[in-house]
C-alpha positions, 0 to 999 in steps of 0.5 A: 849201554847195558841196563845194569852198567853204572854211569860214574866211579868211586873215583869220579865222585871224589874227583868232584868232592873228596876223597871218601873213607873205605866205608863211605866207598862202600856207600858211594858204589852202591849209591852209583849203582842206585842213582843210575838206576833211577835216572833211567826210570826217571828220565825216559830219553836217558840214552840220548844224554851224553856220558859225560852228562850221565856221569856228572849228574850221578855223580851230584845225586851221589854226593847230595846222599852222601852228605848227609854222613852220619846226620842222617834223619836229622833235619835241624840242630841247635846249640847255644853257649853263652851268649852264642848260638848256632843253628843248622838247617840240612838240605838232604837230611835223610840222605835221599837219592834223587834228581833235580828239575835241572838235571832231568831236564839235562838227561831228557826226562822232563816231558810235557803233558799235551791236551786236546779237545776232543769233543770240540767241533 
């Protein structure tokens, strides 16, 4: 597997979403390129995840980006009519591409840190 190959399609994030808009197609390839980017800089034993591991776990980081639609930078809202009020906390405000504890350790990137004494007898 090259470097530069993508783990997942447009067509693989809406099967486990929805189906996206042309410019939020636009949006997803780029992300796609950008999650599997990060998954092998973050996850040192990438190449031992299989595909369909990889390619679920884009897919995930992908549509936590693409969530954020047009909110994006908005972290909290409010409304109040009436006697009625709602309020909405997002998760992924800023639309940010990332992995979670879970998934890095589903592609072998989660690694522990040893320690030796080395002045001990």
């Amino acid at each position: 597997m090259e470097d530069t190959d993508v783990f997942a399609t447009v067509d693989d994030v809406a099967a486990r979403w929805r189906e996206l808009s042309e410019s939020e197609q636009t949006r997803c390839m780029a992300l796609l390129t950008d999650a599997s980017d990060l998954i092998r800089t973050t996850c040192p034993n990438w190449q031992t995840a299989g595909m369909a591991s990889l390619r679920r776990v884009t897919c995930a980081a992908v549509i936590r980006a693409l969530q954020s639609g047009d909110m994006m930078g908005v972290s909290q809202t409010s409304q109040t009519t009436g006697p009625f009020s709602e309020q909405v906390t997002y998760a992924n405000p800023g639309g940010d591409l990332y992995l979670t504890r879970a998934e890095k350790k589903t592609l072998g990137g989660v690694q522990r840190v040893a320690q030796f004494d080395m002045a001990g007898a």
